[in-house]
C-alpha positions, 0 to 999 in steps of 0.5 A: 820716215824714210822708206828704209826706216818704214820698211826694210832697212837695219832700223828694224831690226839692228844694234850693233851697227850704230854703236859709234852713233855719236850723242844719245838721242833725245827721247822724242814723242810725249810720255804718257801714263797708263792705269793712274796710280798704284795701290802699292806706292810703287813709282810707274814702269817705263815701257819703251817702244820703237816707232814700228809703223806710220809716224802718226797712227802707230805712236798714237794707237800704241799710247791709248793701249798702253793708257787703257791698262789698270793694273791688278791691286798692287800692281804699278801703273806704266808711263809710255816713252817712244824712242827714235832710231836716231843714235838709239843704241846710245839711248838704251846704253847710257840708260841702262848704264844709269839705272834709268832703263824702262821695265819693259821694251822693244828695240833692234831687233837684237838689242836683247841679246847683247844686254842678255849677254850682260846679264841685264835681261829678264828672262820671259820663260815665266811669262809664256810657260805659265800664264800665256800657256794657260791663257792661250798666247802661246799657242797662238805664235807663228811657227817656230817663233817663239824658239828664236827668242831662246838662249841656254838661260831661258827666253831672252825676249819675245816676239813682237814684229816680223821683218821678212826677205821674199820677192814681189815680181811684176804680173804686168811685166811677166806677162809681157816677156812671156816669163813663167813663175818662178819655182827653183833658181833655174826657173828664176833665172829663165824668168830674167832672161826672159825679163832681159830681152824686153829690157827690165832686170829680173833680179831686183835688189839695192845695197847703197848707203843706209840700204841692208835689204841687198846683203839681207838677200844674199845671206837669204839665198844661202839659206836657201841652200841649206848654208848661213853665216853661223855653225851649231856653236854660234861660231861664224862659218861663212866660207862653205860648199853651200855658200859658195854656190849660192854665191856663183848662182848670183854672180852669175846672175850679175854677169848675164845682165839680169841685176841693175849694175848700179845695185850695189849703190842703190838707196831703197828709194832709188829701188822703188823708182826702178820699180815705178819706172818699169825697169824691175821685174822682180824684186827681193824686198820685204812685205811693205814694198806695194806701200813705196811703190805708186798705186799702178805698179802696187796693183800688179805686185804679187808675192812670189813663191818661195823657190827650192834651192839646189839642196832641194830645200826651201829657205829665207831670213826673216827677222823677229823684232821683239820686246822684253824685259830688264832685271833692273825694275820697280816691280818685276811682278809689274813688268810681267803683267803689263807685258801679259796685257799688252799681247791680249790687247796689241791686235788694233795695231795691225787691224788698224792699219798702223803700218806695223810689221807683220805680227806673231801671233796668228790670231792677229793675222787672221783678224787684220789680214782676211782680205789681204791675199799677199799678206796671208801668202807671206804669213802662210808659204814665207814664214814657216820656211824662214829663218833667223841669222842664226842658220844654219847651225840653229834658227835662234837670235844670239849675241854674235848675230850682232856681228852680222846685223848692219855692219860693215863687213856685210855691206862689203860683201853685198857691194862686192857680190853684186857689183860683180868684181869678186869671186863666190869663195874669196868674197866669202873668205874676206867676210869671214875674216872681217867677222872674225876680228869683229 
């Protein structure tokens, strides 16, 4: 599994952008079977899931929770099926298009609203606004999260992983250029002039082919400011007052030399190695970055604050992978209550180590993350602050965000910001018409 694919790239979280993919993808990893066999003859539901975490652990901690689920008399047991990245769009489509689709699944971390749209989705509202509120579930979200999951017709999925856009800097590094912690953008931008004149770039960030984390970042920053990509309609609205000066706050970073000229063609994996090689003082990346990093370099990253933006605001993106559940099912019943066991037994995928993304409930985070300061730093000060593509007209996943979520207009744009050849209000202008005829 490459780093992109483990840690930050559009495999998370992503569905439109493979659209042309060509083939459907082989259905890999063997299926297995929870529960034995049902009371009531009903053939098995299918839970599909995406491989989250570390190619060995996660699959095989993910298939003994879901063989160890014995469900209730009249209930059907589930079969387990993991899918691959690879032309995944194509798998759920052709499946879906078939009648073949699983009861129960993850995907990209938009996938359900584009099968909402077509009226495929079971909605969870059952689920979290009776039983997990009687149980205690939901109560136990993160902040806020639960809301991004929710359409006009009810919840669409619900939240499994978060992916989250913060940055490290490197304690060593700082220390060398006598560069304070950063605490707005001025303050951040000191922190790279500082960085600069020891000859490391402050502003660390990549853009390069199957690399998203860079136009992650950018829409990030507006966030910070108050902007975003949509309006309270869901409308895309990229050209505003907001958005330009973020936008002119990166530009000139790039100008005075804080960001690698050679960003915007950078591969995740190149990023890290600019890391390790001590060119990086800081980096905008996700939570898993001391994972793609050598062992001296993760001991002096630490997560930094969230800055507040010149609309004195704080601000960032996140996004909340999820799973739900489709209409079409043996047993809607069956769906509802394995997806109620999954979440009362999911805790060993974090506590184990799997490599998973950071969970949603904040049980879970206590019990995998009580001696684990950086971890608990992004859960407590990052996701609070955070929000979904949607802003800034709402912090909710929706069919147009699909527009956004690793697509060729946002690359585009990120190459052009970071590569410095643009200005703030005509990259934005040429985003927002690609957007438009999306």
């Amino acid at each position: 599994m490459t780093s992109e694919s483990k840690v930050n790239g559009f495999t998370r979280r992503g569905f439109i952008g493979l659209a042309g993919a060509a083939a459907a993808s082989t259905l890999l990893a063997a299926c297995s079977a929870g529960g034995g066999s049902s009371s009531s003859g009903t053939k098995p539901i299918k839970f599909w899931n995406m491989p989250w975490g570390a190619p060995t652990a996660f699959p095989q901690e993910d298939k003994a929770i879901v063989a160890a689920y014995k469900p209730k008399s009249g209930l059907p047991a589930v079969s387990y099926q993991q899918i691959q990245w690879a032309n995944f769009t194509q798998t759920f489509t052709t499946a879906v298009a078939a009648n073949t689709n699983p009861s129960v699944s993850s995907g990209g971390g938009t996938t359900a609203f584009l099968f909402e749209k077509e009226g495929k989705i079971h909605y969870a509202d059952d689920v979290i606004n009776k039983v997990w509120a009687s149980n205690g579930i939901k109560d136990d979200f993160l902040p806020g999260l639960l809301d991004t999951m929710k359409t006009k017709n009810g919840y669409a999925a619900v939240p499994y992983n978060l992916d989250m856009r913060l940055y490290w800097y490197n304690k060593q590094l700082m220390d060398k250029a006598g560069a304070s912690l950063p605490t707005d953008w001025d303050s951040f931008e000191a922190a790279c002039k500082a960085l600069k004149k020891i000859g490391v770039f402050g502003y660390g960030t990549y853009s390069g082919a199957g690399a998203f984390t860079g136009g992650h970042t950018l829409v990030a920053h507006m966030i910070n400011n108050g902007g975003g990509l949509f309006d309270k309609d869901q409308n895309v609205n990229v050209v505003t007052d907001q958005n330009i000066q973020a936008m002119e706050w990166v530009l000139g970073l790039v100008k005075n030399g804080y960001v690698d000229p050679r960003s915007a063609t950078y591969t995740s994996a190149n990023a890290y190695s600019q890391m390790n090689a001590g060119a990086f003082g800081m980096i905008w990346d996700g939570a898993g970055t001391p994972a793609n990093v050598n062992a001296n370099v993760a001991s002096q990253l630490v997560v930094g604050d969230p800055l507040v933006g010149p609309s004195g605001q704080k601000g960032a993106l996140y996004f909340p992978n999820n799973i739900f559940m489709f209409k079409n099912s043996p047993s809607i019943a069956g769906s509802e209550a394995f997806l109620n066991y999954y979440y009362q037994n999911m805790k060993t995928l974090w506590t184990k180590k799997t490599g998973i993304g950071l969970p949603p409930l904040k049980s879970i985070a206590q019990a995998a993350y009580a001696d684990d300061p950086s971890a608990t730093k992004i859960i407590d000060t990052w996701q609070p602050i955070s929000k979904t593509w949607g802003a800034p007209g709402s912090n909710t996943v929706f069919y147009n965000v699909t527009k956004v979520d690793g697509t060729q207009p946002m690359i585009a744009f990120a190459q052009s910001i970071l590569g410095g050849n643009t200005t703030a209000k005509d990259a934005l202008t040429t985003l927002q018409k690609a957007l438009e005829s999306a």
